[in-house]
C-alpha positions as CSV (number, residue, x, y, z in Angstrom):
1,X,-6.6,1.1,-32.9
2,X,-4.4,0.4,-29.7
3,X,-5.6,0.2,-26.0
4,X,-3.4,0.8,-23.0
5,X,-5.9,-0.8,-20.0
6,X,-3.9,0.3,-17.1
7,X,-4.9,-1.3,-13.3
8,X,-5.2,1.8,-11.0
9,X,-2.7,2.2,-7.7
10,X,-2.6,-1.7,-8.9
11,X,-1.0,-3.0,-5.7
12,X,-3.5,-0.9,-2.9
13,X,-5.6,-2.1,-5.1
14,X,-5.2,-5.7,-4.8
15,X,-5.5,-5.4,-0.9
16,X,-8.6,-3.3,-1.1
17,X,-10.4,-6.5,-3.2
18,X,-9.8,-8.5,0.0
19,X,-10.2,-6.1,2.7
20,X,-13.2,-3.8,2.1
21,X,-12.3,-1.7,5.1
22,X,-9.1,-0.4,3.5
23,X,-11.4,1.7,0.7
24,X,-10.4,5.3,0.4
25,X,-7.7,5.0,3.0
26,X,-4.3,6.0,2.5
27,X,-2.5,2.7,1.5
28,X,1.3,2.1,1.1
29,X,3.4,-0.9,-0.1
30,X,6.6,-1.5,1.0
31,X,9.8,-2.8,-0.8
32,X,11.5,-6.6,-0.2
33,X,12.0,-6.8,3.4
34,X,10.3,-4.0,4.3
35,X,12.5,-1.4,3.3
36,X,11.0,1.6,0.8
37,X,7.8,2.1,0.0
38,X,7.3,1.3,-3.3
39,X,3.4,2.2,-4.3
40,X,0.8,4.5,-2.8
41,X,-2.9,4.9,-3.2
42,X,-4.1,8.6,-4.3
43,X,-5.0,9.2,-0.7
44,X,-1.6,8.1,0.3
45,X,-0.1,10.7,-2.5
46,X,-2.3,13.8,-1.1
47,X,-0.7,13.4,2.0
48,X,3.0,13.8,0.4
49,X,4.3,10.0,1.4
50,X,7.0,9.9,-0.6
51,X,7.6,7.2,-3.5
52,X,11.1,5.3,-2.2
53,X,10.6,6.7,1.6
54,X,12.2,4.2,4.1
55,X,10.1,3.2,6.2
56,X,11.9,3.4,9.5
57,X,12.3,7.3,8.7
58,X,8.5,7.4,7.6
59,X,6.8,5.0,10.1
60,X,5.9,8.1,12.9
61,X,4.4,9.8,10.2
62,X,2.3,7.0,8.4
63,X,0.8,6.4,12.1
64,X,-0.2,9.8,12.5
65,X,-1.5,10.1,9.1
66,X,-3.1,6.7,9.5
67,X,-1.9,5.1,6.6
68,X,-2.1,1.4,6.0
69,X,1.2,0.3,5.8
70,X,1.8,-3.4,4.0
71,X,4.8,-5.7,2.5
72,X,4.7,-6.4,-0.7
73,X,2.6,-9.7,-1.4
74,X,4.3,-10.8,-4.8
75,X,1.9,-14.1,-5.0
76,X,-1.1,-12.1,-4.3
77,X,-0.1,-9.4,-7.2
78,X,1.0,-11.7,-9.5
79,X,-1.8,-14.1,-9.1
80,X,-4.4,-10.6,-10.0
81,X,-2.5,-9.6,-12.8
82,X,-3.0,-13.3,-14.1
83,X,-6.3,-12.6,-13.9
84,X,-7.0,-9.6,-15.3
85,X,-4.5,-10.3,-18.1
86,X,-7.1,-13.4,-19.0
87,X,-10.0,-11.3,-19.3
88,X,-8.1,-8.8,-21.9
89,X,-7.9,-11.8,-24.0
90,X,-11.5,-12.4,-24.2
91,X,-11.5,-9.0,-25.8
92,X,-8.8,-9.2,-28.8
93,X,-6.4,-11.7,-29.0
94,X,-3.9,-9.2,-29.6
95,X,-2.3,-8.3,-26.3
96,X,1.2,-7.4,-25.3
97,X,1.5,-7.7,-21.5
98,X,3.5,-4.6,-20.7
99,X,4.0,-4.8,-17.0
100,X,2.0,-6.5,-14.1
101,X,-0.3,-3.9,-13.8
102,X,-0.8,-2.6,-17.6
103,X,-1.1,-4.2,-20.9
104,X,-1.1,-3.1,-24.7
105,X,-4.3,-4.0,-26.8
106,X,-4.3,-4.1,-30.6
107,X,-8.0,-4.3,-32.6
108,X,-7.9,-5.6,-35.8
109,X,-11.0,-5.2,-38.0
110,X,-12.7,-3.4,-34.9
111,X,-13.5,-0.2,-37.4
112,X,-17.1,-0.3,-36.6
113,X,-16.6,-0.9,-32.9
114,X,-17.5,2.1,-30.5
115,X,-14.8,2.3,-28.3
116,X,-15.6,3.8,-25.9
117,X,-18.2,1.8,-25.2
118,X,-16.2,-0.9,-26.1
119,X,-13.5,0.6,-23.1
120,X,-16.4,0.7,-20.7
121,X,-17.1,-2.9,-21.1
122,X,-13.4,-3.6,-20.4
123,X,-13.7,-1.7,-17.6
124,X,-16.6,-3.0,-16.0
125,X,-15.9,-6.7,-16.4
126,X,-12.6,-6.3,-14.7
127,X,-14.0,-4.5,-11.8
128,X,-16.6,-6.8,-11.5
129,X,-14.7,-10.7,-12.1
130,X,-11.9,-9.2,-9.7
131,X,-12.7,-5.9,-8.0
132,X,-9.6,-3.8,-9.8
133,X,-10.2,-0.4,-10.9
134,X,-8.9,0.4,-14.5
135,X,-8.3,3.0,-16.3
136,X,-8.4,2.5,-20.7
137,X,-6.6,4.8,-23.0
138,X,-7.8,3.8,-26.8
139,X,-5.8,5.6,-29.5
140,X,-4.6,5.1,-33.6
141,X,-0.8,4.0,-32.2
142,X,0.2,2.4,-28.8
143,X,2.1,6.0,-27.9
144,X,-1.1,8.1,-28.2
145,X,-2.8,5.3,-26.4
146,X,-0.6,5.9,-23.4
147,X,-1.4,9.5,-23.6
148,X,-5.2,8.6,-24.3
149,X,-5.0,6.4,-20.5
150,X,-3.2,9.4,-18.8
151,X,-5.9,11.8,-19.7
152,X,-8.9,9.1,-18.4
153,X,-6.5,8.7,-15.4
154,X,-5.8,12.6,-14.7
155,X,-9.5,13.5,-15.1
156,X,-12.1,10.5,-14.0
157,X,-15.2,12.6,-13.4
158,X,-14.9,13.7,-17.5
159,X,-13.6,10.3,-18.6
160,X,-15.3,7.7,-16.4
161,X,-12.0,6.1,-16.5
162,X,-12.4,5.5,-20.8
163,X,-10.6,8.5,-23.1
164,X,-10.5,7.5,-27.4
165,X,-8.3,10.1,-29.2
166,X,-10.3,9.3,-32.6
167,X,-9.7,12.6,-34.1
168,X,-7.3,15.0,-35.3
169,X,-8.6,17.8,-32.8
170,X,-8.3,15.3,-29.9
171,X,-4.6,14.2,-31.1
172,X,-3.3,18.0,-31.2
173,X,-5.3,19.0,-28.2
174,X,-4.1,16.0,-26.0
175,X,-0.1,16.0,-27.1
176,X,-0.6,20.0,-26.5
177,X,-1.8,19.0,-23.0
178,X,0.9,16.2,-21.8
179,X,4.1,17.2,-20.5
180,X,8.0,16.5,-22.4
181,X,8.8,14.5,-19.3
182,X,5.6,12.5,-18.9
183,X,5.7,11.2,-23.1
184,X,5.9,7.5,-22.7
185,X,9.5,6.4,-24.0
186,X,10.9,10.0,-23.5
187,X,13.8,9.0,-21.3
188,X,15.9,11.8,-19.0
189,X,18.6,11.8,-21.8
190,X,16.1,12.3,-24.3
191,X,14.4,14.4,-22.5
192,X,17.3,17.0,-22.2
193,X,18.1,17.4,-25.4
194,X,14.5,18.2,-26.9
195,X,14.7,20.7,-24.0
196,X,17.7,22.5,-25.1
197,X,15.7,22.5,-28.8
198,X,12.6,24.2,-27.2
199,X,10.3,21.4,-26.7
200,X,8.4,21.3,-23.1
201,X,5.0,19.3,-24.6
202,X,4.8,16.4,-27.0
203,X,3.4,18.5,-29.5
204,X,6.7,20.7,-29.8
205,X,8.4,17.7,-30.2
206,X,6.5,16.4,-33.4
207,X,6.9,20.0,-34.8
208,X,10.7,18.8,-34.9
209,X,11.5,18.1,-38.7
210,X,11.7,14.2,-39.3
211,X,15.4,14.5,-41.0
212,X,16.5,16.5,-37.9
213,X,15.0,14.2,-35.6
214,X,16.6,11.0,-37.5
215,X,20.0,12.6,-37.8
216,X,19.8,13.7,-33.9
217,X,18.4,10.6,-32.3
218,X,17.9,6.8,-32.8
219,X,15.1,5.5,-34.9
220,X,13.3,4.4,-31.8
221,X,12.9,8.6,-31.4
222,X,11.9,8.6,-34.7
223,X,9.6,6.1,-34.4
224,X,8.0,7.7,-31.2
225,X,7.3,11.0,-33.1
226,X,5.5,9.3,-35.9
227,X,3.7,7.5,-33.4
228,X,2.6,10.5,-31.8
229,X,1.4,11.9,-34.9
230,X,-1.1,9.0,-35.9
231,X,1.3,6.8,-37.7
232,X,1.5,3.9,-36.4
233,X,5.4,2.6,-36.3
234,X,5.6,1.0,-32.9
235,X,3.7,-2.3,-33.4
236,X,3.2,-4.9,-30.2
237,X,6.0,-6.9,-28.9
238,X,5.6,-10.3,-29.6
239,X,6.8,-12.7,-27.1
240,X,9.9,-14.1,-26.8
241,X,12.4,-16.4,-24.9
242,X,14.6,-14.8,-22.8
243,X,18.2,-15.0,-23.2
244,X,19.5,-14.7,-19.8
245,X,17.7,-15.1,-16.6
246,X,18.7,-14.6,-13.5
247,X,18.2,-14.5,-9.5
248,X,18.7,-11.6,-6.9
249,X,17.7,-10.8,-4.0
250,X,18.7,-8.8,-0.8
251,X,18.9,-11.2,2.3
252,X,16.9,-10.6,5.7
253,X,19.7,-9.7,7.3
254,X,23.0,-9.2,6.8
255,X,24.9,-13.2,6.5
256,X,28.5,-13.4,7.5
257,X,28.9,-17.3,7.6
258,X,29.3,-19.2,4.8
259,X,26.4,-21.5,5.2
260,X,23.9,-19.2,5.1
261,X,25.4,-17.4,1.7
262,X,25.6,-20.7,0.6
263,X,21.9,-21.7,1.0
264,X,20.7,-18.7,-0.4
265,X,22.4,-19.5,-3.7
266,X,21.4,-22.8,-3.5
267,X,17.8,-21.4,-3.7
268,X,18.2,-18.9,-6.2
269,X,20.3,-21.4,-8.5
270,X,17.3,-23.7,-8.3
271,X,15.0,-21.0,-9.2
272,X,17.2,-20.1,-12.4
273,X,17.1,-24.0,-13.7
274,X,13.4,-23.6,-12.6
275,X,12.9,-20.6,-15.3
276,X,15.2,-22.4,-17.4
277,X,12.9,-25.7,-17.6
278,X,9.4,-23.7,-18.1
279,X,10.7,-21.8,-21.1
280,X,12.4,-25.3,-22.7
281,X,15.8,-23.7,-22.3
282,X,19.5,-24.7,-21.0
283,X,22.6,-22.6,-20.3
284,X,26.1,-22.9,-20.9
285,X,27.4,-20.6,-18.5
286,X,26.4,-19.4,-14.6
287,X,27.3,-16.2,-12.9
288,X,27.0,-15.4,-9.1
289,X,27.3,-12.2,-7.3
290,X,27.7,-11.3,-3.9
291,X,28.2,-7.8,-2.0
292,X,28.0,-6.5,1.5
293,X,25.6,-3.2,2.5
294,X,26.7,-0.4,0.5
295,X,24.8,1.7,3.0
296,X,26.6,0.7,6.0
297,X,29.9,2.7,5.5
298,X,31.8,1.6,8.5
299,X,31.7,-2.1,7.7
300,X,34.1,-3.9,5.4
301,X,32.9,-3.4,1.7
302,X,32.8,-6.4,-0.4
303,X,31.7,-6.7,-4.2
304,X,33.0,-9.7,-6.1
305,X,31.6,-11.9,-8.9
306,X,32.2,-15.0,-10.6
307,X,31.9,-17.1,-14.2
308,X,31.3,-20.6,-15.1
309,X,31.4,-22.0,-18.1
310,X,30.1,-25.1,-18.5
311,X,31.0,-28.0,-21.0
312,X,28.0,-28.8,-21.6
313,X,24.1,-27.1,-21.7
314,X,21.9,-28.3,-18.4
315,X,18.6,-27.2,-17.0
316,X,19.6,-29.4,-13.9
317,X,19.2,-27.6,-10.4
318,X,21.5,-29.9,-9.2
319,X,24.2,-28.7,-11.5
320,X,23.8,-25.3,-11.3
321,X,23.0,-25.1,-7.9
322,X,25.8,-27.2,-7.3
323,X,28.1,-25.1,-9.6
324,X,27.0,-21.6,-8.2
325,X,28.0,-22.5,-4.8
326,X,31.7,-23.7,-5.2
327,X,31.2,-19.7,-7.3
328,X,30.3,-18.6,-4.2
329,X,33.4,-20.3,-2.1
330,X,35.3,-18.7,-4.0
331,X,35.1,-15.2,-4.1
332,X,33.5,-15.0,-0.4
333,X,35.7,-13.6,1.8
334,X,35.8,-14.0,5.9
335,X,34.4,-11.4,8.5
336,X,32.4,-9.4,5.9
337,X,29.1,-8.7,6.2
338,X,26.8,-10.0,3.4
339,X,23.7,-8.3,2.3
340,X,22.8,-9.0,-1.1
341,X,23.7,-12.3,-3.9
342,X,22.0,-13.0,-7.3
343,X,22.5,-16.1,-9.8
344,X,22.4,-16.0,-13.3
345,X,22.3,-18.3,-16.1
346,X,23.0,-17.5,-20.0
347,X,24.6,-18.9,-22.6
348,X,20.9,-20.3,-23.4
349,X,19.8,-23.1,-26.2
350,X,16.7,-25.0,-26.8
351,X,16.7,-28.4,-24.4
352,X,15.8,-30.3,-27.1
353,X,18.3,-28.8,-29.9
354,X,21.8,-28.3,-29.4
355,X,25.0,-29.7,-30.3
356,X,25.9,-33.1,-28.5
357,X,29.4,-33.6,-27.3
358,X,31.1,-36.7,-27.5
359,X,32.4,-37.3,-24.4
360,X,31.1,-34.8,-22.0
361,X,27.1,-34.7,-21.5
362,X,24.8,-34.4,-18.5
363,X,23.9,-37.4,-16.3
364,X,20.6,-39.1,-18.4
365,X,18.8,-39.1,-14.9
366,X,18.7,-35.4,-14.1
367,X,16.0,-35.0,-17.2
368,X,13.3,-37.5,-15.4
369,X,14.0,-36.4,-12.0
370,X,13.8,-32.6,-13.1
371,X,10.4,-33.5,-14.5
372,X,9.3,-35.2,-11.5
373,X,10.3,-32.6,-8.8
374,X,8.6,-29.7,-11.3
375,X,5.3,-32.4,-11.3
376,X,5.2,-32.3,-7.7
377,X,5.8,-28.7,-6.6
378,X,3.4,-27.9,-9.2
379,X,0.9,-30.1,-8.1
380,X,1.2,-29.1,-4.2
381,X,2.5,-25.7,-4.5
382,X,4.9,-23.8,-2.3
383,X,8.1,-25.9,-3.5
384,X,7.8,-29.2,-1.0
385,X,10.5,-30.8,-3.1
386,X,14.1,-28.6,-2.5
387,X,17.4,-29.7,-2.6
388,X,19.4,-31.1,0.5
389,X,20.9,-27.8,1.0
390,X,18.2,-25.8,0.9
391,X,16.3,-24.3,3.9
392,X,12.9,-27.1,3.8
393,X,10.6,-24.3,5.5
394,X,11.2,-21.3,3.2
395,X,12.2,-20.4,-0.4
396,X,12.9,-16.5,0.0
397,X,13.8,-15.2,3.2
398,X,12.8,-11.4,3.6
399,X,11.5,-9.3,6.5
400,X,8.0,-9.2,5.9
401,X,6.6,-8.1,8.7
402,X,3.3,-6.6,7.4
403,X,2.5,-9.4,5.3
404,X,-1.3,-9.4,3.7
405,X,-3.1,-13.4,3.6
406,X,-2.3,-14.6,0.2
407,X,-5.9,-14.8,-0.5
408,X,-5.7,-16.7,-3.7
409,X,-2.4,-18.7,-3.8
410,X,-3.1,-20.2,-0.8
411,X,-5.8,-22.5,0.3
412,X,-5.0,-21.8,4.2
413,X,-6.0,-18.0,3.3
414,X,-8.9,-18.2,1.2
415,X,-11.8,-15.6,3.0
416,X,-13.9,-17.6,4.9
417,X,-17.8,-16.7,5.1
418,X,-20.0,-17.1,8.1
């Protein structure tokens, strides 16, 4: 059996654990910089905010509506999902995290388990260690779990928040139920052409014929129908090392001085060799991007992008920060204005097994001071070791100006009782 334990509205959420006063009101996140909102609570949703509204168009009406209107307080989300993430373990050590607010759960030899009993306790110990509501969708494969979770999601008072298809009746009835378009891994493409065959519910679409559904489409659709029919063909994803990583983000405001461009990808080069370091891995080659506001017509448009290949694999921020910007020098160009710039690194092999070159190999000191700089922003948090050219106050530079306390990444913060 598979579990889908999905966080409910998990970023309102998060906010409501810290700030009582903010249950069943209307909540919206916004975007970096404070530009779309990007989650809503259900009371948020009943009053028609929009999902991607922009906030300056839908401030006038989140005031009258009262809705509590927040920037996005990555540290404080990510530090929660940590958390409940933990706790899944302590119930199978099977578990495929599947975004930050939902995660894939496989039992093995559970067979005599009640689930949902099983899915209540899941429930409840999550609400309880960190005050986020869940909702737990147990089924035979991880599609028909995601259908399972929508159900406990769509109809709480029935559910409790806990739905186990465990029977043949409860498979046909629930993929009768869920819509084409709402079939977990049923893309728009997808979608159009089990349209034009008839389908509008799952179950039309595991009517299809196997050899016409093979011929027609990948064997990842193949593999989706025999999910939904009970046979398990979509197993978890086991983790892996990535094989690029990369840096982007939108800047506060628009840059058009050279400096400023030039710090920013300074900090996002030393967050690549960062990433690069945790996961034991070094790169041959570095890209950088930079392009003006695409939504600004009436400015100068700019889009450019640059390569470099290196002779030899680092993980050194020195290097590739140092290597990014001369990337940057190069394909900037005077009086435009700046909005967005990302760094990436690929080309990646294992630090500690890769093909030595004779001549041409990375300075023997950049390993110990990598190590030492990690040591110590680890140890005091919030990156007090940077580069010369970075900006010593900040690492990312958004307009945050609704900004939640981080209330568990940061000890200035932390609730205080009286």
């Amino acid at each position: 059996m598979y579990a889908l334990v999905d966080c409910n509205n998990f970023y309102a959420s998060c906010e409501r654990a810290f700030n009582p006063n903010l249950r069943n009101k209307p909540i919206a996140i916004l975007s970096n910089n404070d530009g779309c909102v990007i989650s809503r609570s259900d009371e948020a949703k009943i009053l028609n905010l929009p999902m991607g509204a922009p906030i300056f168009k839908w401030d006038a009406f989140c005031k009258a509506n009262n809705i509590e209107v927040f920037s996005s307080n990555y540290p404080l989300y990510g530090d929660m999902s940590s958390r409940v993430m933990t706790i899944l373990e302590q119930f199978t050590p099977d578990v495929e995290i599947y975004s930050i607010d939902e995660a894939f759960l496989e039992f093995k030899g559970f067979d005599n388990y009640n689930f949902v009993d099983y899915g209540n306790q899941i429930r409840q110990r999550i609400l309880k260690w960190t005050g986020i509501p869940t909702c737990v969708g147990i089924a035979p494969t991880k599609a028909l779990s995601k259908v399972a979770n929508k159900i406990a999601r769509k109809f709480p008072e029935k559910t409790k928040g806990v739905y186990v298809i465990d029977s043949e009746e409860k498979r046909i009835k629930a993929l009768r139920w869920i819509k084409l378009e709402d079939v977990w891994g049923v893309g728009h493409g997808l979608q159009k052409r089990l349209q034009a065959k008839g389908c509008k519910t799952a179950f039309d679409f595991v009517k299809l014929p196997d050899e016409w559904v093979r011929k027609n489409f990948s064997i990842t659709g193949w593999k989706l129908k025999k999910d939904l029919e009970g046979v398990s063909k979509i197993k978890l994803d086991e983790v892996t090392t990535k094989r690029a990583i990369a840096t982007t983000r939108s800047f506060e405001y628009t840059f058009s001085d050279i400096d400023n461009i030039k710090e920013r990808i300074s900090t996002f080069a030393t967050s690549c060799a960062e990433k690069l370091r945790k996961q034991g891995s070094s790169c041959y080659m570095i890209y950088v991007t930079l392009s003006s506001d695409r939504h600004k017509k009436d400015l100068e448009q700019h889009r450019a992008s640059q390569v470099i290949s290196l002779p030899y694999p680092t993980d050194s921020s020195l290097i590739i920060s140092q290597q990014a910007v001369l990337a940057v020098s190069h394909i900037y160009k005077t009086g435009v204005k700046y909005k967005r710039a990302g760094v990436g690194v690929t080309g990646l092999v294992p630090t500690d097994n890769y093909q030595l070159q004779m001549f041409d190999n990375e300075n023997p000191k950049h390993k110990p001071l990598m190590h030492a700089i990690d040591k110590l922003n680890k140890k005091y948090e919030n990156y007090k070791v940077k580069l010369g050219n970075q900006d010593l106050k900040r690492t990312w530079k958004m307009r945050q100006e609704r900004l939640s306390p981080r209330y568990t990444t940061n000890i200035k913060d932390i609730i205080k009782v009286k």
